[in-house]
C-alpha positions in Angstrom: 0.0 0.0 0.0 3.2 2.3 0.0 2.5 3.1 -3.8 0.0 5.8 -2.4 2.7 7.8 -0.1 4.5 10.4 -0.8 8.2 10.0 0.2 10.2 13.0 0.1 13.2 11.7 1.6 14.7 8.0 2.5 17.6 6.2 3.7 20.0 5.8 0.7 17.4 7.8 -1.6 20.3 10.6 -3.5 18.0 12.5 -4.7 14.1 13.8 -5.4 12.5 16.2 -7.7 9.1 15.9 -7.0 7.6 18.9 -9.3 5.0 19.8 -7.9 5.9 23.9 -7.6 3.0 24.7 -10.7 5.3 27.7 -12.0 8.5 28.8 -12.8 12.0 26.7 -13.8 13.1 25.7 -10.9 12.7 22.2 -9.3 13.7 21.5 -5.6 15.5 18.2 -4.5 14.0 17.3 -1.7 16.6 14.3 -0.6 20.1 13.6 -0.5 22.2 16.5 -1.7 19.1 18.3 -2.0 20.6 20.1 -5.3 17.9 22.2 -7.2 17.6 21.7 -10.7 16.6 24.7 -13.6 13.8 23.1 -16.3 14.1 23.9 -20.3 12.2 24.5 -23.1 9.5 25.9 -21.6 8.0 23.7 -19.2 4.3 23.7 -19.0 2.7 23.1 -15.6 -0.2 20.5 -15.1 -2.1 18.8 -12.0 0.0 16.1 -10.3 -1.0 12.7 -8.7 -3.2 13.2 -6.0 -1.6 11.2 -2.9 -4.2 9.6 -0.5 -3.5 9.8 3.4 -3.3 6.5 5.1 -4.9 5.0 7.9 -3.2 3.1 10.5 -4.3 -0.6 11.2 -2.6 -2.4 14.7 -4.0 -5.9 15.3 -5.0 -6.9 19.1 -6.1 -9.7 19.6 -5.6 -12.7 19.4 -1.7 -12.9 19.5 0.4 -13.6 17.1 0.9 -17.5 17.0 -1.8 -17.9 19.7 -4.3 -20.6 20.8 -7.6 -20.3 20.8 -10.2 -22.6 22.1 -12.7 -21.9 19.2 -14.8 -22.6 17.8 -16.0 -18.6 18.3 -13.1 -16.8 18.1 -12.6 -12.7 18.5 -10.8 -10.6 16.8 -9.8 -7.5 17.7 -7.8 -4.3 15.9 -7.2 -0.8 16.7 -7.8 1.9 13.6 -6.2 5.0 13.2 -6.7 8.3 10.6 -5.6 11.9 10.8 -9.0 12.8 9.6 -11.8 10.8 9.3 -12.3 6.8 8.8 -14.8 4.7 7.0 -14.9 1.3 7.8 -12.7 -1.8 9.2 -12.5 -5.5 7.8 -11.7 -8.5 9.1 -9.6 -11.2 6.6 -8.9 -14.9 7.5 -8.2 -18.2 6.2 -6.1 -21.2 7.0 -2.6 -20.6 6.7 -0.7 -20.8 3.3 -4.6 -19.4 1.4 -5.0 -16.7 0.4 -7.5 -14.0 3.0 -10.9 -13.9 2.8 -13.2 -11.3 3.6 -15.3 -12.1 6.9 -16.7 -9.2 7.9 -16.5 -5.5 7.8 -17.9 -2.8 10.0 -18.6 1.1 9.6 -16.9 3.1 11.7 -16.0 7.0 12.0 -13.5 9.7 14.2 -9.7 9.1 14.1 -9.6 6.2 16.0 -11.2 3.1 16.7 -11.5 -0.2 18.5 -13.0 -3.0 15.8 -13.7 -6.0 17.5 -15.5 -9.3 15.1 -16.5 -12.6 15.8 -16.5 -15.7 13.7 -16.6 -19.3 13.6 -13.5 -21.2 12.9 -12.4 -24.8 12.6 -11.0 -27.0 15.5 -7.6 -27.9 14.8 -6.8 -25.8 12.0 -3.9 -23.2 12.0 -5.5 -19.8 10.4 -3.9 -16.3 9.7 -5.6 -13.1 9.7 -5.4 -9.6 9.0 -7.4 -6.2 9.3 -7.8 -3.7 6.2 -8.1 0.1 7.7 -10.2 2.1 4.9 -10.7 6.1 5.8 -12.8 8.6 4.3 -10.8 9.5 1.3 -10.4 5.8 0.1 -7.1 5.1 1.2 -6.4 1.7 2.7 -3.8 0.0 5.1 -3.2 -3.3 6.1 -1.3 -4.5 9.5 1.9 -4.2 9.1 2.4 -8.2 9.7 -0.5 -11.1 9.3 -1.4 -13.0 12.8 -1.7 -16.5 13.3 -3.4 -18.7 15.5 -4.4 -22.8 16.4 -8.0 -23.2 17.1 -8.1 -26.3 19.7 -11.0 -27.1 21.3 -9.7 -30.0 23.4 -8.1 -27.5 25.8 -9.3 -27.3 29.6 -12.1 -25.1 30.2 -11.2 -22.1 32.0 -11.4 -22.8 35.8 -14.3 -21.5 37.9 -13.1 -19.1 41.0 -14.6 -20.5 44.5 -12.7 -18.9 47.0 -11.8 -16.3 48.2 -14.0 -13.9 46.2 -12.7 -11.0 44.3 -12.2 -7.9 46.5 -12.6 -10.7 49.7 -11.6 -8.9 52.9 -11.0 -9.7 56.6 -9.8 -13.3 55.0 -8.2 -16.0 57.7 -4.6 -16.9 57.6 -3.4 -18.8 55.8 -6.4 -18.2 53.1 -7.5 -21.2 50.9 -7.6 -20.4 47.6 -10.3 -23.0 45.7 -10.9 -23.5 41.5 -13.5 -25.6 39.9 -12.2 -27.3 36.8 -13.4 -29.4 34.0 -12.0 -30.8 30.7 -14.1 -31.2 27.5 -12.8 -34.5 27.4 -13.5 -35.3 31.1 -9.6 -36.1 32.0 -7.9 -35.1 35.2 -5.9 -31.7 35.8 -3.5 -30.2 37.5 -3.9 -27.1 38.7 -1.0 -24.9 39.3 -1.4 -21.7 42.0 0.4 -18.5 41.6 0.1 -15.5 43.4 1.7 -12.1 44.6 1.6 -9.5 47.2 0.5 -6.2 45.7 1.9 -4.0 48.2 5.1 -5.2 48.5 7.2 -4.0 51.5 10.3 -1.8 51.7 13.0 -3.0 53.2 16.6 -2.0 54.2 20.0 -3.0 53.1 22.9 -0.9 55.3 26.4 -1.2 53.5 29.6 -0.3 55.8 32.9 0.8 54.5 36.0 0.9 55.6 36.2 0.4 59.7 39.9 0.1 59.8 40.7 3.9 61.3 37.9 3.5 63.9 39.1 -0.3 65.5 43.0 1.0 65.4 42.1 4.5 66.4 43.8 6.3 64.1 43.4 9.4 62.3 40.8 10.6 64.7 38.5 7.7 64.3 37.3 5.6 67.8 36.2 2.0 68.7 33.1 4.1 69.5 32.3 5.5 66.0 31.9 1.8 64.8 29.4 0.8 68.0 27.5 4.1 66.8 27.3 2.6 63.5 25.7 -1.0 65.0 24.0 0.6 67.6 22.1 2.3 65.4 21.0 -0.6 63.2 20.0 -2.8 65.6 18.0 0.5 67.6 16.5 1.2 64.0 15.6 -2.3 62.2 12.0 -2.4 62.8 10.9 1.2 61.8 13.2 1.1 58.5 12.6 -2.4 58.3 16.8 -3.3 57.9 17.2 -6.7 56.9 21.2 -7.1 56.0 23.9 -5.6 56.6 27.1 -5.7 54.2 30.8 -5.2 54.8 33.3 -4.2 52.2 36.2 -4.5 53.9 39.4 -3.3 55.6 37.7 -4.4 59.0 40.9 -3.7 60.3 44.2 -2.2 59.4 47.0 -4.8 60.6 45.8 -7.9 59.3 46.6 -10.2 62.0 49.4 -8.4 63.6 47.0 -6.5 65.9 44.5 -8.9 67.7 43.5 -5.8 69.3 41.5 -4.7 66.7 39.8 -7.6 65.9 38.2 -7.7 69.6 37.2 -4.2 69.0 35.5 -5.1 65.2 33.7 -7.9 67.4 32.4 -5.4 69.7 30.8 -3.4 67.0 29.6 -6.6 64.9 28.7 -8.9 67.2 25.8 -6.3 68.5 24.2 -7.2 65.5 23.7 -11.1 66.6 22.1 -10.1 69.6 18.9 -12.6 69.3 15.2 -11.2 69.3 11.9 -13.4 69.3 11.7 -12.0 65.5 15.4 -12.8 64.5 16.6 -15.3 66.6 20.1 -15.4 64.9 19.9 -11.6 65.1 20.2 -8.9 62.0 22.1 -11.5 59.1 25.5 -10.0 57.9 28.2 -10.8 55.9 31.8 -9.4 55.4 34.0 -9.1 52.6 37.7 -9.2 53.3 39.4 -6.1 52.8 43.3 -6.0 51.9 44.2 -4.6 55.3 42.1 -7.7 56.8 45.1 -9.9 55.1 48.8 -10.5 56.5 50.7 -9.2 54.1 48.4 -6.4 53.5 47.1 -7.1 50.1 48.0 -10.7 49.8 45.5 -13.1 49.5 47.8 -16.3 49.8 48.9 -15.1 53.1 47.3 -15.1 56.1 43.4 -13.9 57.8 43.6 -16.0 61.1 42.1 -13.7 63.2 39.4 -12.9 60.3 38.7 -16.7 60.5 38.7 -16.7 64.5 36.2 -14.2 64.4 34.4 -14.6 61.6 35.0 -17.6 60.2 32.4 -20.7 59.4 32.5 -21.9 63.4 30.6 -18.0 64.0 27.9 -18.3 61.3 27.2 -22.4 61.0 23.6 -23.4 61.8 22.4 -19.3 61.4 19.3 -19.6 58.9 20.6 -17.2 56.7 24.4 -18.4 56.0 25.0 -20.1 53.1 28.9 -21.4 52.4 32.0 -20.3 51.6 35.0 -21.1 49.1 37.5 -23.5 49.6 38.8 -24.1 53.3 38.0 -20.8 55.2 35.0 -18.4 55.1 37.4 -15.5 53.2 34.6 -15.8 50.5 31.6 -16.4 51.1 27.3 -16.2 50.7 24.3 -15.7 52.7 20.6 -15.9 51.7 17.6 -13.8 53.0 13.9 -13.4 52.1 12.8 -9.6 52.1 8.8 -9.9 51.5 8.5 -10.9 48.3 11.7 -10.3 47.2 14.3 -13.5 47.4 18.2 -12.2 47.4 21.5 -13.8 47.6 24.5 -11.9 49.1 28.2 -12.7 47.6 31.4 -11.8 50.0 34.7 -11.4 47.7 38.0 -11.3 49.0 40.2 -8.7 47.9 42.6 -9.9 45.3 44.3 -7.9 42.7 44.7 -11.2 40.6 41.0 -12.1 40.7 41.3 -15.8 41.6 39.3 -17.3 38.5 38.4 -20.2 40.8 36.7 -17.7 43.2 34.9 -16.0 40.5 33.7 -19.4 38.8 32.7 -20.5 42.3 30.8 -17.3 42.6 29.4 -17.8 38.7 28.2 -21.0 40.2 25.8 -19.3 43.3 23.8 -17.2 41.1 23.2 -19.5 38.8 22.2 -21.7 40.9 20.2 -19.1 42.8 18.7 -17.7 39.5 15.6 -16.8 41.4 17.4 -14.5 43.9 18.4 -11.1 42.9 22.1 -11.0 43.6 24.2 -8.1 45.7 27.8 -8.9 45.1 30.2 -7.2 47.4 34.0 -6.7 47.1 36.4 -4.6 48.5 38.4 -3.0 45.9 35.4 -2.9 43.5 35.9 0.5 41.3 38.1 3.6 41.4 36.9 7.3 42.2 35.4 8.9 39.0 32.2 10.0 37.0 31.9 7.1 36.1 33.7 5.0 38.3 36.3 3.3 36.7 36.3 -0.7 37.6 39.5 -2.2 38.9 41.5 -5.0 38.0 39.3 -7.3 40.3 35.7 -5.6 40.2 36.3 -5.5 36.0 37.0 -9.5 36.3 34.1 -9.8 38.8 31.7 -8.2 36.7 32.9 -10.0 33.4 32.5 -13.5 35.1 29.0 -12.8 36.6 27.4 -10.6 34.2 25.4 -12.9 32.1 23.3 -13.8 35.5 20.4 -12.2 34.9 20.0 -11.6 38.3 23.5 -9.7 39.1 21.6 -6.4 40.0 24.3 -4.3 42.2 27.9 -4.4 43.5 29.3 -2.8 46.1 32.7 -1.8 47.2 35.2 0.4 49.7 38.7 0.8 49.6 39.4 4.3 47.3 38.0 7.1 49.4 35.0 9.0 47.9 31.9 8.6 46.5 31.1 7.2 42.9 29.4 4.9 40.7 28.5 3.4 37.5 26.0 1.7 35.2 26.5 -1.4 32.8 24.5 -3.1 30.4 24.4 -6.6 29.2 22.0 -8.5 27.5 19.7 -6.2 28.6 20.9 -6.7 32.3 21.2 -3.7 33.9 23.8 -3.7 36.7 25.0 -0.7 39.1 28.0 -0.4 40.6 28.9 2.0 44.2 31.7 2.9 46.2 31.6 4.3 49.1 34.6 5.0 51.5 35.2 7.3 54.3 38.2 6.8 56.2 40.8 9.4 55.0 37.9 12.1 55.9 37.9 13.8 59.5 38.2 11.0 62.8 38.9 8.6 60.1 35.0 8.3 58.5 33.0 10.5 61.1 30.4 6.7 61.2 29.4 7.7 57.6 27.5 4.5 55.9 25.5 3.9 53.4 21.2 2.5 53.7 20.1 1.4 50.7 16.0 1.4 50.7 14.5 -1.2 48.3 11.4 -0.4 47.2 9.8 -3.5 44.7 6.7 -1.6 44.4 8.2 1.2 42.7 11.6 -0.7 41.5 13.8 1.6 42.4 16.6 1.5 45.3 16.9 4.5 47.2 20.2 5.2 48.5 21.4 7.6 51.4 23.9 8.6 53.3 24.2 8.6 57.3 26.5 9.2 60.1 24.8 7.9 63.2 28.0 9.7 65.0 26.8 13.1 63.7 23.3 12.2 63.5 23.5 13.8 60.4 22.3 12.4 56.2 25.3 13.5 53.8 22.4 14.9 51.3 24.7 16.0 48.0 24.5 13.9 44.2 26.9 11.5 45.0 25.8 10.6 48.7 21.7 10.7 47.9 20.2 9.1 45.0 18.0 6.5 43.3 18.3 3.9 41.3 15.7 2.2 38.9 16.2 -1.7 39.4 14.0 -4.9 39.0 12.8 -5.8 41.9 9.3 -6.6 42.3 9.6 -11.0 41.0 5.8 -11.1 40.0 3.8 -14.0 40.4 5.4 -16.8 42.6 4.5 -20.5 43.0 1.8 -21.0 45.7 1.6 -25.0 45.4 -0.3 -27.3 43.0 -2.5 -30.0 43.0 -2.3 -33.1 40.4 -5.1 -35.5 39.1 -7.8 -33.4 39.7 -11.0 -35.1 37.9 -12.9 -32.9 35.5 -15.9 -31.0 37.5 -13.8 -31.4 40.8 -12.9 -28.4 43.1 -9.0 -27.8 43.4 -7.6 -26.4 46.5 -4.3 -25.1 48.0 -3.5 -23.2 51.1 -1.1 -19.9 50.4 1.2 -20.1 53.6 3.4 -16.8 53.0 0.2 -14.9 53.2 -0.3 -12.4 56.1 -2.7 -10.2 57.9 -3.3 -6.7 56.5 -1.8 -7.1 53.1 -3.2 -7.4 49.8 -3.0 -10.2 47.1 -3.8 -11.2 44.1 -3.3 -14.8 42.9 -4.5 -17.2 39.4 -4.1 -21.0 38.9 -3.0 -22.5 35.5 -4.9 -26.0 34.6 -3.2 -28.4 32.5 -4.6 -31.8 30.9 -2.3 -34.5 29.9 -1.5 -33.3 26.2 0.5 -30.8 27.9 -2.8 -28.2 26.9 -3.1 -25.2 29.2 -5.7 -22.8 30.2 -5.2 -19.7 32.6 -7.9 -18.1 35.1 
């Protein structure tokens, strides 16, 4: 239908004299080098082809390579005109024939819903189309025909029982009950799915560099590190703080300074203090920093006291704790569930040589926590810059777990500042921060980072805070937000097999609780592997 468009200009089109200026000896070049060209002999001016404007046509419904139950089936297509339309038809026929006309309805205004019903064949593959006619006679087709499989062999769609749409004041755990029934009378099985529709917010708090504040040096105090815990475990329930990350440099003399490590327990250790609601306490996790090792920076040497302190022996038989690489707990995981949202935690040990085993290992965890967003944490992660520039080991980190789909952020210490970065791949997007204090006044002044997850909105919001100063650090770089993936949709509720046709299906949904709001379907399959949702 393009023959009835007028192009001025294309890709690759050098050039266009169109002739329509009805006097003179000039003629414009309306593409390419646009070079105007001079007409001889006398030229004598006439009426040119009238082009016709074109209507729009977007097909709806059904889908493209869709099933339909049949044997009604119907079809819907949106119309579009910049003036005025005239009428809508519907074309099918099975596929490889040509279309026939069905139907066609009148219809006016620039736009337009066209919605037609016919009778189709069971088990026959079909392909259809709309034809858009305006006012002035000009036509368009979709862009693309549709297909779709009549069956009418698939399960009916199931009948809702209970809980009622807009049900309220429902017991816990609600019972969520389907009639089904097969045209062919076999059994079923029903598959439950639901989802929270207010999903909470919850809190992730990531602490830098501590090493200033256990040694006391450069102004910084074993106290500035308690304000930091205190203050978590004080505010959990009203910002709802569910983990609480490490990046490293714990300390800063490795294990020539037990000292220090007693004082990082001090701190830490508040936040296993045991509560009816988290009977292993507020879950954390730490990633080595280089000063954490003995030699500094060498991860082949020694991290006894790390290992003492927080080694496996500290974290075995807590809910949360996961595993660890290789003999010691210098890398390691933990799992939480935040509401609806399922994460997995990754601890990396600094190492300027990136230990491809490490990485592999770590490759390994999301994969096989594919359903968990993933928070990867490492202490030299990025350099200070806008954007931050990844270093040796967070650009190895980041090549060996970017293709989990799942890898949503990274976070790291070490350089001191504030900076971060955005990559893409696949269509993955993950962000990268750093955050470090210690080379600022009394050695970090408690600064930290609380990252506020919000899956209802998708977005992370990041902040700021020095519970020393009881002050928020409220500039670009220490207050923003981040648009990330969280909310996972519709999760597995259970499912019940064998159901016979006309019988009532029925599942409990255990995760649900008081005062929130859900929203759940079922799937029912018959033994052809034939699907119907509801």
């Amino acid at each position: 239908d393009n023959y009835q468009l007028e192009m001025a200009a294309a890709p690759g089109l050098l050039g266009r004299w169109a002739l329509d200026e009805n006097s003179g000896t000039t003629a414009a070049d309306s593409a390419g080098a646009q070079i105007g060209g001079t007409l001889t002999n006398g030229p004598v001016w006439s009426a040119g082809y009238q082009f016709v404007p074109l209507p729009v046509s977007t097909l709806i419904s059904p889908a493209d390579q869709s099933l339909e139950l049949g044997p009604d089936v119907t079809f819907t297509c949106d119309a579009s005109d910049a003036t005025d339309l005239a009428s809508a038809a519907q074309y099918d026929g099975p596929a490889g024939r040509q279309l026939s006309l069905v139907e066609s309805k009148v219809i006016s205004g620039t736009s337009a819903t066209v919605q037609l019903t016919t009778s189709l064949s069971d088990g026959q593959n079909y392909v259809w189309n709309c034809l858009v006619t305006n006012s002035a006679g000009g036509q368009r087709w979709a862009s693309a025909d549709f297909s779709v499989l009549v069956d009418a062999n698939f399960p009916d769609a199931p009948v809702l029982i209970a809980p009622l749409v807009g049900a309220v004041d429902v017991s816990v755990p609600p019972v969520l009950e389907v009639q089904v029934s097969d045209p062919n009378n076999d059994a079923l099985d029903v598959a439950f799915f639901g989802r929270d529709t207010q999903p909470e917010n919850f809190t992730v708090v990531a602490l830098p560099d501590t090493q200033y504040y256990v040694s006391g040096l450069n102004g910084g105090t074993p106290s500035m590190f308690n304000d930091q815990t205190d203050w978590i475990v004080a505010n959990r329930a009203s910002n709802n703080i569910v983990f609480v990350s490490h990046v490293g440099d714990v300390v800063q003399n490795g294990d020539l300074q037990q000292s220090e490590w007693l004082n990082a327990t001090d701190s830490m250790y508040r936040l296993e203090y045991p509560s009816q609601e988290l009977p292993y306490g507020i879950p954390y996790g730490i990633a080595i920093g280089n000063h954490d090792q003995t030699p500094v920076g060498d991860p082949d040497g020694t991290t006894t006291f790390f290992n003492q302190y927080f080694g496996e022996a500290n974290f075995a038989g807590r809910s949360y704790y996961g595993g660890h690489f290789g003999a010691n707990n210098d890398n390691s995981y933990q799992l939480i569930s935040a509401g609806t949202v399922d994460l997995i935690f990754v601890h990396l040990e600094f190492d300027a040589g990136a230990n491809p085993a490490v990485l592999a290992w770590a490759d390994g965890l999301l994969q096989a926590h594919s359903d968990r967003l993933a928070v990867v944490s490492t202490h030299y992660l990025a350099d200070i810059g806008d954007p931050a520039q990844f270093g040796v080991q967070g650009q190895a980190t980041y090549d060996a777990l970017k293709g989990n789909a799942n890898l949503i952020l990274m976070l790291g210490g070490h350089r001191t500042g504030e900076s971060r970065r955005v990559d893409t791949f696949n269509g993955n997007i993950v962000h990268s921060l750093v955050a470090d204090f210690q080379n600022g006044s009394n050695g970090g002044d408690g600064w930290m980072r609380l990252l506020e997850f919000s899956p209802g909105t998708d977005e992370i919001h990041v902040k700021t805070y020095s519970p020393t100063l009881d002050q928020y650090d409220t500039d670009a770089d220490s207050e923003f937000t981040l648009s990330v993936p969280l909310n996972p949709g519709f999760k597995p509720i259970g499912e019940v097999q064998g159901v016979a046709s006309g019988s009532v299906a029925s599942v409990p949904w255990s995760d649900a609780a008081l005062d929130s709001d859900y929203e759940w379907f079922v799937t029912v399959t018959d033994p052809a592997g034939r699907q119907t949702p509801g």
